[in-house]
C-alpha positions as CSV (number, residue, x, y, z in Angstrom):
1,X,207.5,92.0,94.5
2,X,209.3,94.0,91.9
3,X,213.1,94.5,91.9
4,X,214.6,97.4,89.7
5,X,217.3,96.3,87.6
6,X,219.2,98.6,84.8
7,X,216.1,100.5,84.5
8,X,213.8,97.6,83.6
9,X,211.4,95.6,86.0
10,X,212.2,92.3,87.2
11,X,209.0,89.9,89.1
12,X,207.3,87.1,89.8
13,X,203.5,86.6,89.6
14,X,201.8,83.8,91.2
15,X,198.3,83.1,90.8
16,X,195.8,81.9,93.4
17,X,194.1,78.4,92.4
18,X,190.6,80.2,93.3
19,X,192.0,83.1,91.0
20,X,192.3,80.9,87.9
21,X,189.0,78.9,88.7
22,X,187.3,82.3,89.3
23,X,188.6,83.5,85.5
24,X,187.7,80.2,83.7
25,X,184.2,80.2,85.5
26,X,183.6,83.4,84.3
27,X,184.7,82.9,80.7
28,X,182.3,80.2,80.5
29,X,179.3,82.6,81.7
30,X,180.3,85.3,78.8
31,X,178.9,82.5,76.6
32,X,175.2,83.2,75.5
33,X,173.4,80.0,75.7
34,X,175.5,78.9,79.0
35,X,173.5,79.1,82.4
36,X,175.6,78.4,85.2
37,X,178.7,76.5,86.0
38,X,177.0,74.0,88.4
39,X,178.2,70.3,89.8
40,X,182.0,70.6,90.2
41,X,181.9,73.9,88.3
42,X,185.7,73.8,87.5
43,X,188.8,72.0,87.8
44,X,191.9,73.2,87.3
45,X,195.6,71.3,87.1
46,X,198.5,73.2,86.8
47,X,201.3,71.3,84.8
48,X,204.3,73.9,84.1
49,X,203.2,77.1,82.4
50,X,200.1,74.7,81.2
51,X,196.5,75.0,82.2
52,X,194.7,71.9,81.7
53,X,190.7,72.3,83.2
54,X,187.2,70.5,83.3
55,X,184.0,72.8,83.3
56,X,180.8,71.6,83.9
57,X,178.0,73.7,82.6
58,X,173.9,74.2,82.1
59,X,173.3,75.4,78.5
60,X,170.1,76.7,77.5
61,X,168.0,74.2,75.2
62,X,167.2,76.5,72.3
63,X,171.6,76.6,71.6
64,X,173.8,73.5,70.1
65,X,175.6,72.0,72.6
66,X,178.6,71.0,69.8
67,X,178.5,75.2,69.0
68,X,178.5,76.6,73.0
69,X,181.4,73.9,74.1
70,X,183.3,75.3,71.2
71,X,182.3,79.2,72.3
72,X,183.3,78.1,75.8
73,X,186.7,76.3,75.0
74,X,187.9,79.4,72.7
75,X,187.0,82.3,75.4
76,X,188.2,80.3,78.2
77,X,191.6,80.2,76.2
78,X,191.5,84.1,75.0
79,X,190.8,85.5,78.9
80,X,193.4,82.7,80.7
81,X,196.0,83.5,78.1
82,X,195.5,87.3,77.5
83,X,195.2,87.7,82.0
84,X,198.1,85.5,82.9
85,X,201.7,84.1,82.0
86,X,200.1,80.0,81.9
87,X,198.8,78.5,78.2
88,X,195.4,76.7,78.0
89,X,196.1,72.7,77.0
90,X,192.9,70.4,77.3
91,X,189.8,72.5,78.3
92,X,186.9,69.7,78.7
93,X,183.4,71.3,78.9
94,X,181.0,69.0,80.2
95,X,176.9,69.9,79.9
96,X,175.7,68.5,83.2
97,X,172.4,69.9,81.9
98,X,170.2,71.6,79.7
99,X,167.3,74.4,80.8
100,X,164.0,74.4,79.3
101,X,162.8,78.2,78.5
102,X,159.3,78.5,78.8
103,X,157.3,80.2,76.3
């Protein structure tokens, strides 16, 4: 809802809980090297304007784990940050598991 107010806007934006999980999940699958976000996939906790979260991923085997979480912790906090109002705090990335490729 948007008020008009001396010629300049004036709103609130609320974000739905699935809407933040669904951008974070997503963040993490831009990632080469991730697979899925599978177990609990994401968790989210809203403190303030502060996004802490937990993602649980597959990574492929032929990637570092150490290198991907860090991948997946910076683009999670580029997309919340640059989409919404909130700031990224802790973002854990948990690998659940690793995929074997075939070759």
């Amino acid at each position: 809802m948007c008020a008009k107010r001396n010629n300049t806007f004036s709103s609130d934006v609320t974000y739905g809980h699935n809407v933040l999980r669904e951008t974070i999940r997503l963040a993490a699958l831009e990632i080469s090297g991730v697979e899925s976000v599978c177990g609990r996939g994401v968790r989210c906790y809203i403190i303030g304007d502060t996004i802490d979260t937990d993602v649980y991923i597959e990574v492929n085997s032929e990637v570092s784990c150490s290198d991907i979480a860090f991948k997946v912790q910076d683009n999670i906090k580029k997309m919340v940050e640059s989409m919404t109002d909130y700031k990224m705090g802790v973002i854990n990335v948990n690998i659940i598991s690793v995929k074997f490729v075939k070759h």
